[in-house]
BADORO-169589 format. One line per 3 residues: number of its first residue (from 1); their letters; for each residue x, y, z of N, C-alpha, C. Coordinates in Angstrom, 3 decimals, m for minus. Example, Ala and Ser with C-alpha at 12.3 -4.5 7.8 and 13.67 -1.06 7.14 Angstrom:
<recs>
1	AS	13.190 m5.690 7.800 12.300 m4.500 7.800 13.200 m3.300 7.800 ~ 12.850 m2.250 7.080 13.670 m1.060 7.140 12.900 0.030 7.870
</recs>
This chain:
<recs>
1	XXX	103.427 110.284 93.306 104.029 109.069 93.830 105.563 109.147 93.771 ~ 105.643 109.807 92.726 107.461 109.714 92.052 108.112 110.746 93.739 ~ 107.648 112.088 93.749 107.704 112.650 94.712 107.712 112.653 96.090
4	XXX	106.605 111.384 96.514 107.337 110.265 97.867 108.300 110.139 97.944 ~ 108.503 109.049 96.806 109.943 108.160 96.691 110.943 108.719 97.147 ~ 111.024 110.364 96.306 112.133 111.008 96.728 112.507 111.716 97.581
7	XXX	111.319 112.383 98.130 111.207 112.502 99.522 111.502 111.891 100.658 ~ 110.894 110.749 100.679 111.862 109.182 101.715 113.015 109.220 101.334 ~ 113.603 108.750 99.879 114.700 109.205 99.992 115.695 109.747 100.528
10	XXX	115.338 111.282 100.395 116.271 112.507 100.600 116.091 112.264 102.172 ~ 115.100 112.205 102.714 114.969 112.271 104.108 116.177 111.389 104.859 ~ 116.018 109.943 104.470 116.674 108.786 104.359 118.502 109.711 105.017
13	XXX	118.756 110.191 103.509 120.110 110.559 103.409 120.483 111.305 104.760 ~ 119.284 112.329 104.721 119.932 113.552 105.614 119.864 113.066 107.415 ~ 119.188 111.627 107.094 118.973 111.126 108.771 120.835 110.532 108.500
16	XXX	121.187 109.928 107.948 122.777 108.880 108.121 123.575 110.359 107.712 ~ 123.287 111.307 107.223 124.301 112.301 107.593 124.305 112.829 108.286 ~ 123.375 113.336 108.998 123.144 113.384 110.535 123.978 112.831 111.630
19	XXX	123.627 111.931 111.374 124.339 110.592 112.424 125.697 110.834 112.264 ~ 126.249 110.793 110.782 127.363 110.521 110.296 128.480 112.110 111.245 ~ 127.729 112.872 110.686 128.474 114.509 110.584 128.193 114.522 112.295
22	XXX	127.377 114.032 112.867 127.221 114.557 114.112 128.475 113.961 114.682 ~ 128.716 112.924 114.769 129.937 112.038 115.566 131.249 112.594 115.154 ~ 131.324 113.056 113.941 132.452 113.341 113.454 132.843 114.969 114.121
25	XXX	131.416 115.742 113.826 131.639 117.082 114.769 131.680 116.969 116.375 ~ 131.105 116.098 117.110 131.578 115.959 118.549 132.706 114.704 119.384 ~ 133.134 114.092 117.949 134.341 113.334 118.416 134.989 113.090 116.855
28	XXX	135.621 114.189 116.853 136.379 114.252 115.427 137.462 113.192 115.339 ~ 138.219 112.688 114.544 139.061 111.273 114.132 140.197 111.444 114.148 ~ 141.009 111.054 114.054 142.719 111.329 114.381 143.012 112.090 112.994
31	XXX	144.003 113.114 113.019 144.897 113.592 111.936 145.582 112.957 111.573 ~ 145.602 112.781 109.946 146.375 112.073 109.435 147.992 113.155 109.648 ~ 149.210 112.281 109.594 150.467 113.135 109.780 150.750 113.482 108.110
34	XXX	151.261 115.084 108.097 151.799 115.190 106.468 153.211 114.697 106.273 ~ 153.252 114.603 105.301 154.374 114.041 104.893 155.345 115.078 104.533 ~ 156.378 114.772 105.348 157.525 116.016 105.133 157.662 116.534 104.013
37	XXX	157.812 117.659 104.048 158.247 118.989 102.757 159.652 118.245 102.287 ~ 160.753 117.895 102.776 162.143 117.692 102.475 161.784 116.267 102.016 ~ 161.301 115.387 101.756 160.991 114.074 101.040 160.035 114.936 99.530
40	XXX	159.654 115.546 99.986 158.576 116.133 98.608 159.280 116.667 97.273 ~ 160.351 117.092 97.972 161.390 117.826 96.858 162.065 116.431 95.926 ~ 161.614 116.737 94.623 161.906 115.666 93.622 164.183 116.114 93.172
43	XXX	164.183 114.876 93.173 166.095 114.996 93.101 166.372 114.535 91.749 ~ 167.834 115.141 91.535 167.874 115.060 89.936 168.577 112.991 89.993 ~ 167.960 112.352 89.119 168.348 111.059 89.109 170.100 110.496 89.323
46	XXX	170.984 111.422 89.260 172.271 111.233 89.443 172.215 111.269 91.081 ~ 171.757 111.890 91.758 171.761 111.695 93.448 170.409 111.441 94.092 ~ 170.646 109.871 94.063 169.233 109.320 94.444 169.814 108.776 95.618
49	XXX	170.919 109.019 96.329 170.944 108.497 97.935 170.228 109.657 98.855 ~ 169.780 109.230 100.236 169.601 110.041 100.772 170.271 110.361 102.128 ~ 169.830 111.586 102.411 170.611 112.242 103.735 170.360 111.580 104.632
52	XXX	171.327 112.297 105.652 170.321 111.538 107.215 169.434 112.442 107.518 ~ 169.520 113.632 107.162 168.223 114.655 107.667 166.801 113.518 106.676 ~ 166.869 113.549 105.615 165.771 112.506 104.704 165.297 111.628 105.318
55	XXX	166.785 110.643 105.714 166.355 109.399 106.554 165.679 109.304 107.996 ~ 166.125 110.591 109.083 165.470 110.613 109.857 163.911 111.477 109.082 ~ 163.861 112.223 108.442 162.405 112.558 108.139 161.358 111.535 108.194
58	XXX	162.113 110.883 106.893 161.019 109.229 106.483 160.971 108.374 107.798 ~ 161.931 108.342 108.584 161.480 107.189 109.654 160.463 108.006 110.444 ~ 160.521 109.367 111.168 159.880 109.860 111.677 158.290 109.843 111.371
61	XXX	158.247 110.210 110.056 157.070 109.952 108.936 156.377 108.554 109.383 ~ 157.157 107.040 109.144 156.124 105.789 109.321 155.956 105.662 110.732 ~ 156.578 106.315 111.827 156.619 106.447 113.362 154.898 106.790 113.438
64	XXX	154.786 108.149 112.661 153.643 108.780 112.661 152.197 108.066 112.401 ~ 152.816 107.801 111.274 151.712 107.076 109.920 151.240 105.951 111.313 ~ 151.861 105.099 111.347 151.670 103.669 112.433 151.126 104.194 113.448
67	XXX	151.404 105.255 114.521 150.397 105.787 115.366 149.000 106.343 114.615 ~ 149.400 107.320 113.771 147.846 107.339 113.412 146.853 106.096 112.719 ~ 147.187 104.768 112.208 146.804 103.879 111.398 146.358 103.068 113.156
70	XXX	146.761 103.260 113.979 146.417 102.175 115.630 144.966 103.475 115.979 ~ 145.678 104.887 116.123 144.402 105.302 116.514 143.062 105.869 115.677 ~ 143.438 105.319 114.398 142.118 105.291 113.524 141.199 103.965 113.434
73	XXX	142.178 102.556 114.205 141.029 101.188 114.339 140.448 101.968 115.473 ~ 140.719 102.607 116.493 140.488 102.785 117.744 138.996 103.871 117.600 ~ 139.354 104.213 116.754 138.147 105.977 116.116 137.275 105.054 115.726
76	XXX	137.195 103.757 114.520 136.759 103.248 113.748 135.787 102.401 114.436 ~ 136.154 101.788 115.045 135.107 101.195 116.414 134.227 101.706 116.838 ~ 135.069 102.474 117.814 134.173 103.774 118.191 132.591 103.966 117.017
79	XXX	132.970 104.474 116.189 132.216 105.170 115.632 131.073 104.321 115.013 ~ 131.399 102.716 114.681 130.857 101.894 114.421 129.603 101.692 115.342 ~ 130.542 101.586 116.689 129.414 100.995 118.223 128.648 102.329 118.160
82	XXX	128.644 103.675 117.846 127.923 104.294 118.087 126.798 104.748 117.113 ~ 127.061 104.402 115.777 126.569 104.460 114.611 125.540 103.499 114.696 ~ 125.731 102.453 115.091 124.628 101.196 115.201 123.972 101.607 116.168
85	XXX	124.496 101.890 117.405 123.069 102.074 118.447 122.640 103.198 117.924 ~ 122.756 104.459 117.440 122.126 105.597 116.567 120.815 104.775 115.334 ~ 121.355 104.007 115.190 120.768 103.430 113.604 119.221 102.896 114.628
88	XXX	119.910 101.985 115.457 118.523 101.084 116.401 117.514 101.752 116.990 ~ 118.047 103.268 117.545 117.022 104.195 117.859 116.440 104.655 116.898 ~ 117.097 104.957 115.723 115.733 105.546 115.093 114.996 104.372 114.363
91	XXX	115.450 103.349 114.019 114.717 102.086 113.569 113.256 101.692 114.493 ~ 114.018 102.214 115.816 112.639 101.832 116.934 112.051 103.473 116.780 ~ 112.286 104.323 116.851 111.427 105.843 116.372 110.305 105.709 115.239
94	XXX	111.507 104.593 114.252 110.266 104.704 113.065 109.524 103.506 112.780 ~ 109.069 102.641 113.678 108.521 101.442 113.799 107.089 102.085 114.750 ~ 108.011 103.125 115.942 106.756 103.324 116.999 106.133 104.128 117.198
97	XXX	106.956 105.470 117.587 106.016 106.796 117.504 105.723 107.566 116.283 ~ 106.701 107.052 115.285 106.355 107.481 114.335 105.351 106.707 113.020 ~ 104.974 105.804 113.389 104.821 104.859 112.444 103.029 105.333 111.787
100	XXX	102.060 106.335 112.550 101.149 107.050 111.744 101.269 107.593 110.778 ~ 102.766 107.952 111.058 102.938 109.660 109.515 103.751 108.470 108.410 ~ 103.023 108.115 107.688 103.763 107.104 106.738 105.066 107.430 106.042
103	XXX	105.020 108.791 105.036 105.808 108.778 104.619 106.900 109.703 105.317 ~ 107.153 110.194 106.419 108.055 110.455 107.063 108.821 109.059 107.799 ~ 107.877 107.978 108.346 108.621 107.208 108.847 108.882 105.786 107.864
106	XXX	108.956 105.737 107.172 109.373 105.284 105.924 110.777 106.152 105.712 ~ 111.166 106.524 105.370 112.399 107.742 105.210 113.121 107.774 106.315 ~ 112.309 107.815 107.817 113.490 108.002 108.847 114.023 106.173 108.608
109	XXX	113.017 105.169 108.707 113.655 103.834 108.886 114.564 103.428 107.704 ~ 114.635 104.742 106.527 115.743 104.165 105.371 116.798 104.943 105.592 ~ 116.575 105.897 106.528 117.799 106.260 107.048 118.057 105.485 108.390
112	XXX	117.660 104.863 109.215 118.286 104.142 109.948 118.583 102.858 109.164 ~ 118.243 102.335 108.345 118.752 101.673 107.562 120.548 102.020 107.169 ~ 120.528 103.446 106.192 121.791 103.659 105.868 122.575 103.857 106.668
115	XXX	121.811 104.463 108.112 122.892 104.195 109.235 123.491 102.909 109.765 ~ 123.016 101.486 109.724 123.509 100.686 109.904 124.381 100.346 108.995 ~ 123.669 100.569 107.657 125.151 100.049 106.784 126.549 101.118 107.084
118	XXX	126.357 102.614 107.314 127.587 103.511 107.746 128.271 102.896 108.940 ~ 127.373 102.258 109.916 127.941 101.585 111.082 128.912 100.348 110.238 ~ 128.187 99.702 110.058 128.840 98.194 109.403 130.381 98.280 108.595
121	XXX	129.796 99.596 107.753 131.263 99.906 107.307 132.659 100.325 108.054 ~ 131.968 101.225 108.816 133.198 101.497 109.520 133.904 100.195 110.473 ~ 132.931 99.612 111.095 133.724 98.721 111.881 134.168 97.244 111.064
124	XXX	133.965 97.388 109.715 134.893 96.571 108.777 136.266 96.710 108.754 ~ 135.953 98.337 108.677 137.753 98.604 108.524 138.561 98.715 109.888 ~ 138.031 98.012 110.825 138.922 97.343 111.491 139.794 96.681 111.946
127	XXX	140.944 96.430 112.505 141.753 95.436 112.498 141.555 94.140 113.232 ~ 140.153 94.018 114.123 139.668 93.115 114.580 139.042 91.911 114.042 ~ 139.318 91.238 113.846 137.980 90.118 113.060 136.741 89.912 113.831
130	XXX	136.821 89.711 114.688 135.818 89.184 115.817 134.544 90.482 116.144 ~ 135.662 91.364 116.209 134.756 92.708 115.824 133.871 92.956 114.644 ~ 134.614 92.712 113.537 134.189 92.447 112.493 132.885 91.786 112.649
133	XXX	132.679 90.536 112.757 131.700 89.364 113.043 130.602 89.998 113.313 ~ 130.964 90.602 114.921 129.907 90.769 115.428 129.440 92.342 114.893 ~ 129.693 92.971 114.426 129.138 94.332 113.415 127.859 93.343 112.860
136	XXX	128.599 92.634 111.753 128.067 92.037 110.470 126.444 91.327 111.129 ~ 127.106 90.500 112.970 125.605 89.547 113.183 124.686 90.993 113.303 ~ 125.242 92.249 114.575 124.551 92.620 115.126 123.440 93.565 113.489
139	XXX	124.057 93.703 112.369 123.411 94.121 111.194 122.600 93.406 110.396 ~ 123.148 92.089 110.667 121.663 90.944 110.449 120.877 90.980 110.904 ~ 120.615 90.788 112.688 119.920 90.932 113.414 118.906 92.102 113.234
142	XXX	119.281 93.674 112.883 118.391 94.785 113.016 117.823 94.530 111.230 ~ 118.554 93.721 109.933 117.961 93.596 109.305 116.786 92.383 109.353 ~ 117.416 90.987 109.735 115.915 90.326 109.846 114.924 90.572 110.955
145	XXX	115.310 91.679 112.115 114.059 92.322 112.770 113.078 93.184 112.205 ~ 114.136 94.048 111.446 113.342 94.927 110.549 112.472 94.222 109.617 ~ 112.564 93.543 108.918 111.809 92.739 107.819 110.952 92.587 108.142
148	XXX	110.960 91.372 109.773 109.816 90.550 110.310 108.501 91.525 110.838 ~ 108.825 92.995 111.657 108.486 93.960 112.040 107.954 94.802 110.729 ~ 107.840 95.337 109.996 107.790 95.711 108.930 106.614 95.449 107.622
151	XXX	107.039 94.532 107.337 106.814 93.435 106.488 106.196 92.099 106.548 ~ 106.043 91.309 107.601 105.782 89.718 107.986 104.759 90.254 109.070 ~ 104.996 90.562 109.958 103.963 90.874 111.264 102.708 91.777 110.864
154	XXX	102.399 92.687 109.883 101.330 93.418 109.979 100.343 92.391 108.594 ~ 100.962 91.635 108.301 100.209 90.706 107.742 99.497 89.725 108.482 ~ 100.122 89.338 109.040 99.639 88.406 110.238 98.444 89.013 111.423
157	XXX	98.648 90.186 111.119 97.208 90.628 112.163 95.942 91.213 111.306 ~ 96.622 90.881 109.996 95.193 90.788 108.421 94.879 89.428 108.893 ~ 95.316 88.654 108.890 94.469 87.315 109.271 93.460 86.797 110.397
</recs>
């Protein structure tokens, strides 16, 4: 029994890393910019002004930072809207065609499970609210479907 568990489990994992690693290997995320070598160099406390070579470094630097911080909400979305419809297909995989082989589809639906929460997360860290929102309903929604589907409905056809 213990050996199910962990089996669904593990299965679970390797379906939302799946999902996860796949998006990331066919639409990889913005580079973060490094932070200049000439800011890195620590100065002796008697000359703590800086150059203009410094000063243009560092401005250049938050120029960067701020483009990459716009096109990581932009990745973050993305990856959200696609993470959730990933999550819904296999939620419906493991409700329908799979739903004979118990403990395989048990495991795929706790990994479409963790895929919705990987979805949910990412499009938290958004700068949208509204976006936000609707992550959070559309993750209610596949959770109180899932429940009712699951859980509530195959009782109801015991009666």
């Amino acid at each position: 029994m213990v050996i199910k568990f962990i089996y669904t489990l593990f299965l679970a994992l390797l379906i939302a890393l799946f999902v996860g690693l796949g998006i990331d290997a066919f639409y990889p995320g913005p580079k973060a910019p490094e932070y200049p070598p000439i800011l890195q160099i620590a100065k002796p406390v008697s000359n703590c002004a800086q150059t203009t070579e410094e000063i243009t470094a560092q401005n250049d630097f938050n120029k960067a930072q701020e483009k990459f911080m716009k096109e990581s909400q932009v990745y973050n979305r993305f990856v959200s809207i696609v993470s959730l419809a990933a999550a819904i297909i296999i939620l419906i995989l493991s409700l329908t065609l799979l739903n004979k082989i118990k403990m395989i589809a048990d495991g795929i639906l706790l990994g479409g499970v963790f895929t919705t929460v990987y979805g949910i997360i990412r499009g938290v860290t958004t700068d949208n609210s509204q976006f936000r929102f609707m992550i959070v309903v559309i993750g209610l929604i596949i959770a109180l479907t899932l429940g009712y589907i699951k859980f509530i409905r195959p009782k109801e056809n015991l009666q």
